[in-house]
N, C-alpha and C positions, 0 to 999 in steps of 0.2 A: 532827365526828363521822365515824368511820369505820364504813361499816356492815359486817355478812358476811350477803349477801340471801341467800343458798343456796345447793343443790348437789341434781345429778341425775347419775342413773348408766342411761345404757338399754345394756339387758343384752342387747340383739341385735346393736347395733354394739362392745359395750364401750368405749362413750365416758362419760367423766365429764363433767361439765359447772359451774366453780364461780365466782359471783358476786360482786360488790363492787361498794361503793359509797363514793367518796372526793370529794376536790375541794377545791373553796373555797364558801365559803356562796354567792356569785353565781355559781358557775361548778361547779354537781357534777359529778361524771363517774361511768360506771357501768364496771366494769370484767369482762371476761369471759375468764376461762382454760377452754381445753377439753383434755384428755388422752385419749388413744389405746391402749388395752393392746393386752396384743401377742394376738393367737390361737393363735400357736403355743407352747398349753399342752399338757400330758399329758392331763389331766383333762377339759378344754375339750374336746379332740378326742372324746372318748367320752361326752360329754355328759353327764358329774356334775353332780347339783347343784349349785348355789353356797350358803353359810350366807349367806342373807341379812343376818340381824343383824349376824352378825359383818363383814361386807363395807357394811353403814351406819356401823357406829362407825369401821372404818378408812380411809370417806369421810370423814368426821366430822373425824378428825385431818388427812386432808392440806388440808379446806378450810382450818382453821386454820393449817398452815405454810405452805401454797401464799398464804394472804391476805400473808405478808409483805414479797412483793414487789411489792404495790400500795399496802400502807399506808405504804411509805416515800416514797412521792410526798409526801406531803400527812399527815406523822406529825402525831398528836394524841393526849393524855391519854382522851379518851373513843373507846369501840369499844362497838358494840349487835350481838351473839349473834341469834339466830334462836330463837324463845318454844321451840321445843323442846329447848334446849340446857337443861335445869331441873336437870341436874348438871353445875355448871361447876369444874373445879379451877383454879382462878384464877391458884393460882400455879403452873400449870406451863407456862399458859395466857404470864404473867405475866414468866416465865423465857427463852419464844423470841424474843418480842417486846420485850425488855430487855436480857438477856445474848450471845442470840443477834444482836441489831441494836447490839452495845456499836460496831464498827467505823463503824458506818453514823453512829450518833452522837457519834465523836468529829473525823468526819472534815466534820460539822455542825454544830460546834458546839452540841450537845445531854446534858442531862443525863438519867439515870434519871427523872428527875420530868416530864420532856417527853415519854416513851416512854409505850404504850399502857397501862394496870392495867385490868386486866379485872374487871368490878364482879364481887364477891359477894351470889348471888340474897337475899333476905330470910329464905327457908326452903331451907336446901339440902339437896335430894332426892337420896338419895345411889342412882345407877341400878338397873335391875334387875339381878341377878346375873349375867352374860355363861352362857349358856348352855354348856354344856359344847361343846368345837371336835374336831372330829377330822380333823382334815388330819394331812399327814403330808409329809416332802419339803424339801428344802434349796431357797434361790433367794437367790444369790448375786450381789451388785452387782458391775460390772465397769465399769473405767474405760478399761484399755490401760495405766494405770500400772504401776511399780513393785511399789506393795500388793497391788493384786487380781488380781496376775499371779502374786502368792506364794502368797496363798490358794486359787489354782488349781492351781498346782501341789501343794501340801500336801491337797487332798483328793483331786487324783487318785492321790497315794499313798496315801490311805488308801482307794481303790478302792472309795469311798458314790460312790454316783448325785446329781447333782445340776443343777440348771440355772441357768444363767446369765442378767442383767438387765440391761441399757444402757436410760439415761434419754438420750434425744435430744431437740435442740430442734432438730434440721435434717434436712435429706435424705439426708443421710451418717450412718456409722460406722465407728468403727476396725477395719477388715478382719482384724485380730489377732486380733479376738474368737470369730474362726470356728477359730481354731485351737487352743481353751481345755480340748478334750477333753469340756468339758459335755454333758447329754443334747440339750439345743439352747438357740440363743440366741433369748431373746423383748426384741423393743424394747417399749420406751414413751414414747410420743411427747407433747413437752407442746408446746402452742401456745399461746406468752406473746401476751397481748394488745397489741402492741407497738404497735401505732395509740392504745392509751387512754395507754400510758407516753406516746408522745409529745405527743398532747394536754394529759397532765399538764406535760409538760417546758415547751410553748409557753405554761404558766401560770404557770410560776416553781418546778414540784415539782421534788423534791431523789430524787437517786439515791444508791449505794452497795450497801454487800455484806449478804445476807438469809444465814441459816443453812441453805444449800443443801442440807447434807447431811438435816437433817432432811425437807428437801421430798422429796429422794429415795428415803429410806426410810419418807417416808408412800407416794409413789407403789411401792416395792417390797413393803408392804404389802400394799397391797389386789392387786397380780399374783399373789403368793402366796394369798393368800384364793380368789381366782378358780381357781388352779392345784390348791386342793386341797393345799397345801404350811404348815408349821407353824413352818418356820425361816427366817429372814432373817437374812443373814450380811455383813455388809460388811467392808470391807478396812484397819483403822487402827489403827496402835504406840501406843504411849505419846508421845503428844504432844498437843499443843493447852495446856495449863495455865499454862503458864508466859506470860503477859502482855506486850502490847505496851505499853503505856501505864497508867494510872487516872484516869478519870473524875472530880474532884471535884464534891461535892453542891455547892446552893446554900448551904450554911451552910460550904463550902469545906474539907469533911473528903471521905476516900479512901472511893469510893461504889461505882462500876463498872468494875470489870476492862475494857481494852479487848480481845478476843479473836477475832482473823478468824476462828478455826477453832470458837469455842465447843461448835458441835453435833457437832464431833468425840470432844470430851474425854472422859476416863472418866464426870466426873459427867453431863454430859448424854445420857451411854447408859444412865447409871442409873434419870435418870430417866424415860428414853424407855419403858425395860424397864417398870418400875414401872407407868407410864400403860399398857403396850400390856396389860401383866397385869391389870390391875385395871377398865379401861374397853373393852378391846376381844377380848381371849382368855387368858384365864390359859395354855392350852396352846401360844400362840403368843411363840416366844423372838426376841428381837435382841438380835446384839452380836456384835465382834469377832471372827476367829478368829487374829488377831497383836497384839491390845492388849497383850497383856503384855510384847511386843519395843521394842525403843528403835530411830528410825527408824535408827540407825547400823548395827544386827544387822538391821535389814530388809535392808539395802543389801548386807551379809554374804552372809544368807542367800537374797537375789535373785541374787547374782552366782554363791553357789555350787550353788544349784538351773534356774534359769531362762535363765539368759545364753548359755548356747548355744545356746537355741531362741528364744530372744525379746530379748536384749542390743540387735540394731540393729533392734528392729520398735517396738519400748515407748519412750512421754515420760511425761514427770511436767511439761511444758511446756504452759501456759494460754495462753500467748499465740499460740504455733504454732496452736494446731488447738482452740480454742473460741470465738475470736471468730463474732460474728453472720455468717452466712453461708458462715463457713470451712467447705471440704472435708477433713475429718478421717477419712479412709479409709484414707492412709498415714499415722501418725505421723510428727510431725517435732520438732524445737530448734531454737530462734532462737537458744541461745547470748549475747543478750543480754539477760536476766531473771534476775530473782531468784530463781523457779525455779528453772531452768541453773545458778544458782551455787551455791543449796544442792542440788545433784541431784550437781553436781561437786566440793562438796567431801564427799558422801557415801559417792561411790564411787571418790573417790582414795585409799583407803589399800586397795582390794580389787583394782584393778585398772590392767595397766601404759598410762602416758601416752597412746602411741599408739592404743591401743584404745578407751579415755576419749576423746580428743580426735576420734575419726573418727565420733562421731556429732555432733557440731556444724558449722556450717559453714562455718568457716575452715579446722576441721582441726589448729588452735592450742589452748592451753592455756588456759581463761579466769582463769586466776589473774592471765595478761600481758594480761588485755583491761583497757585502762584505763576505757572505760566502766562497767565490773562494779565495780570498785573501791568505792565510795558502797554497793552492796551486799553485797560483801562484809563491809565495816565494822558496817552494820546486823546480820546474822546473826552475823559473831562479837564483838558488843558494845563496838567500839574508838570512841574519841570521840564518844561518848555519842549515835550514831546509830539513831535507833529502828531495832529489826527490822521487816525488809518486815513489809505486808499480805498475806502468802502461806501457802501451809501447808509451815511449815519447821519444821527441828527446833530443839531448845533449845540457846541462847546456848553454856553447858557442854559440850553433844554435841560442838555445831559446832566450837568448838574443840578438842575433842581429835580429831578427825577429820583435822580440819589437821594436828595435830603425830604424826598416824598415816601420814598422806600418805605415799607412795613417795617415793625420796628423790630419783630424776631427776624431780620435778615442780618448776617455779622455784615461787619464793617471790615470796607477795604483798608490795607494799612498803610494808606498816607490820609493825610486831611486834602477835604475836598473844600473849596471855596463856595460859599451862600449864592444864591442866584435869586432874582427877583422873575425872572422870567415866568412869562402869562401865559401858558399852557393853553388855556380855555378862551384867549384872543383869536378872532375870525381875524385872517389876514385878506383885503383885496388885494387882488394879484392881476387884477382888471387895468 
């Protein structure tokens, strides 16, 4: 059994507080995550209200996706809610902890039916009506990437007011973010309970990838609620869909998509949207404001908005600057990740060799680094090499991006297959 014990929120510190309980039957463990919002809010400063309601039901959701980075310790079929949870949507409940942990379970050898189902109550009480919300105001997740460097750019042209959001796990931030033009930037600081990981670890529990992005746009949630804000906007193309793997059932048919990025995808901001409308503010929107671009016209439209002011300051590099402890205040490239490769071969048809190659650090081209090779293959689908576990773009893209390359870029040494793929197609995701 995994349990979810609770959650408190004390509104003088602005600390969350959220509980679990996991383990082995001889060996429980109790798991404790705290979060930190930021106080430099608009609204905070002049002492608004906060809607209480509405800032419980948006605790409400992030206990549920903050739990799924404890329940993969010690995964089970059974999970026990807290008696006040008396409307449970089960399957959306159902859908993070399934679709969104499809990576974590194939990389465990686990199927759909090992993953958690969240029981359906006997009477389901369908909640009170969410009160009507009146906030008002943008609060916009920032990474230092690519994306959310465009989407900053793109609303300071349209000259709305808005504020900026970094989810931090460390004592750092990417210094870039003070240059974003927003009204100010507020952190939010999570404190992973990494003493219970590791006691789970010296018990035999299992790690891998939780749907991050979802954790982060519960915790931008409830900042926005506190700010007195009605928009939450993050930063992502048309991507995530397209599958690294499938899962077979036990009865050996095609069951679960395997999808690192799942909480990225169109559908899982549908139904993110859906949930935040219907259980926590009808007036409170999330989603996208570049879904409908292919991450190839990201890379376009990055280089031909952005890259003079933020070209050598932005990564889209995880290994560089989010490992546990890393100082990620300058961005940087390792140049040897998957990452790197598909970041390089998105912005080699937009930009010349030289200027590409001076934010890595050799300085060289990684088409010629032979260790990148094994990944290159993976993302542009030659010898049947699965694509990384990263957030890259689709098979299709990746290849025509290759054969858009500039032409002084050398060539990787396998052949790549022709792609027809529309680059420059608006996808509705509506």
């Amino acid at each position: 059994m995994f349990e979810f014990l609770g959650y408190d929120f004390d509104q003088n510190l602005l600390r969350a507080t959220f509980r679990y309980k996991g383990g082995t039957r001889n060996n429980p463990l109790n798991f404790t995550e705290i979060v930190e919002f930021s106080t430099r809010a608009p609204k905070i400063a002049e002492n608004a209200k906060i809607d209480q309601q509405t800032l419980d039901r948006a605790l409400a959701f992030a206990f549920i996706a903050i739990g799924t980075s404890y329940y993969k310790a010690f995964p089970t079929i059974n999970v026990k809610l807290p008696a006040s949870f008396n409307a449970l949507p089960a399957d959306f409940y159902n859908s993070i902890y399934q679709d969104g942990l499809s990576q974590f379970a194939f990389e465990n050898n686990l199927t759909r039916a090992d993953l958690a189902h969240f029981p359906y109550p006997d009477i389901l009480i369908d909640p009170k009506t969410p009160e009507s919300y009146s906030g008002s105001g943008k609060l916009v997740l920032q990474s230092g990437g690519k994306d959310s460097l465009l989407t900053a750019s793109l609303l300071n042209k349209s000259a709305e007011p808005w504020t900026a959001v970094y989810i931090s796990s460390s004592d750092s931030y990417p210094q870039i973010l003070d240059e974003l033009g927003a009204n100010n930037l507020q952190i939010i600081k999570r404190k992973i309970d990494h003493d219970g990981l590791t006691k789970a670890e010296k018990l035999g529990g299992l790690n891998g990838h939780v749907p991050v992005t979802y954790i982060n746009i519960a915790l931008a949630l409830i900042q926005a609620i506190l700010n007195g804000q009605n928009e939450v906007i993050t930063s992502i193309g048309h991507e995530g869909a397209e599958p690294h793997a499938i899962i077979k059932s036990k009865n050996n048919e095609p069951d679960l998509p395997v999808n690192h990025q799942w909480s990225k995808t169109a559908e899982a901001e549908k139904l993110l949207q859906d949930y935040v409308e219907y259980y926590i503010a009808k007036e409170i929107k999330v989603h996208s404001l570049i879904r409908k671009y292919s991450e190839l016209k990201v890379a376009e439209m990055f280089v031909q908005n952005c890259w003079d002011k933020f070209g050598h300051k932005f990564s889209s590099c995880n290994k560089a600057n989010y490992g546990q402890g890393t100082d990620n205040s300058a961005l940087k490239w390792c140049g040897r990740c998957a990452k790197c490769a598909n970041s390089y071969l998105l912005f080699a048809p937009f930009l010349e060799p030289t200027e590409l190659n001076s934010l890595f650090p050799d300085n060289k081209s990684l088409f010629s680094a032979p260790e990148l090779t094994s990944d290159f293959k993976g993302l542009l689908g030659i010898d049947d090499a699965i694509k990384p576990f990263e957030c890259v773009g689709e098979i299709a893209e990746l290849r025509r991006a290759y054969h858009m390359k500039r032409a002084d870029y050398p060539d990787l040494p396998f052949s790549v297959p022709d792609s027809n793929f529309n680059y420059k197609k608006e996808n509705n995701c509506n």
